[in-house]
Legacy VTK file of the C-alpha trace (Angstrom):
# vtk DataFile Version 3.0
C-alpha trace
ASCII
DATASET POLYDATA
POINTS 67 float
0.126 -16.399 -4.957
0.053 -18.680 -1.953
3.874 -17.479 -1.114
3.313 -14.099 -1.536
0.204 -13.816 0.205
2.015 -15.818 3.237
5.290 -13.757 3.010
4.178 -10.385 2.810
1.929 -10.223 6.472
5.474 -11.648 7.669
7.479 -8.878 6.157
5.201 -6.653 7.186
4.523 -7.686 10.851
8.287 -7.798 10.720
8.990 -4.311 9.659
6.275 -2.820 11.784
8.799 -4.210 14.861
11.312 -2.293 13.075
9.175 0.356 13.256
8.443 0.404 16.991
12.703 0.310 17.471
13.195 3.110 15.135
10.940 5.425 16.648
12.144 4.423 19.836
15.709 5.335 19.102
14.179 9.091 18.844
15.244 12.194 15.988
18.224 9.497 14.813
15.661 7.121 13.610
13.473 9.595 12.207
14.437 8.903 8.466
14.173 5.145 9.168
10.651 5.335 10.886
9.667 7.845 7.723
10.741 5.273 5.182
9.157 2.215 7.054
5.812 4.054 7.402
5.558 4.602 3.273
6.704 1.297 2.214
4.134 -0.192 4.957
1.625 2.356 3.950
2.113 0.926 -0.041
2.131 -2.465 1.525
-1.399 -2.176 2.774
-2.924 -0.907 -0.388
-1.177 -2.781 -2.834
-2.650 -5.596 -0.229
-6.304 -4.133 -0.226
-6.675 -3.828 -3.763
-5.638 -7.514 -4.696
-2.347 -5.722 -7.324
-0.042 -8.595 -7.262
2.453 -6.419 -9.139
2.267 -3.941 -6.255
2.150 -6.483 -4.304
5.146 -8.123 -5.167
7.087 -4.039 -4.854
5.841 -3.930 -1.799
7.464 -7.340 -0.560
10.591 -6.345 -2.154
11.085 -3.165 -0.836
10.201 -4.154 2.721
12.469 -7.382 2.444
14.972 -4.635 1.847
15.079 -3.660 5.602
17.485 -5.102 7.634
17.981 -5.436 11.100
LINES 1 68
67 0 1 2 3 4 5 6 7 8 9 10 11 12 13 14 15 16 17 18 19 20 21 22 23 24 25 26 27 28 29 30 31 32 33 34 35 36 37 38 39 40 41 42 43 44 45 46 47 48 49 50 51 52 53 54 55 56 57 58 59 60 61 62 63 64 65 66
């Protein structure tokens, strides 16, 4: 749990950065931005409600993002 509870504020700090750069690059990073904002959105709550199965989606799916 230790790992996981380390590594996914990382990946999501991380992918909030990502975030910022999509919706900086304007309409072109709209699908990018819209994609970030659900899989940090399921992040949080799988976070909030202590689910370390959703937990462990959510740090998959945002390890997913690349920069």
């Amino acid at each position: 749990m230790s790992a996981l509870a380390d590594e996914l504020p990382r990946q999501q700090a991380r992918c909030r950065e990502l975030l910022e750069d999509a919706i900086s690059i304007g309409p072109n990073g709209a699908f990018l931005a819209h994609m970030l904002r659900a899989d940090l959105a399921r992040a949080e709550t799988a976070a909030a409600s202590g689910d370390l199965v959703a937990m462990m989606r959510a740090l998959q799916a945002l390890q997913e993002y690349s920069e």
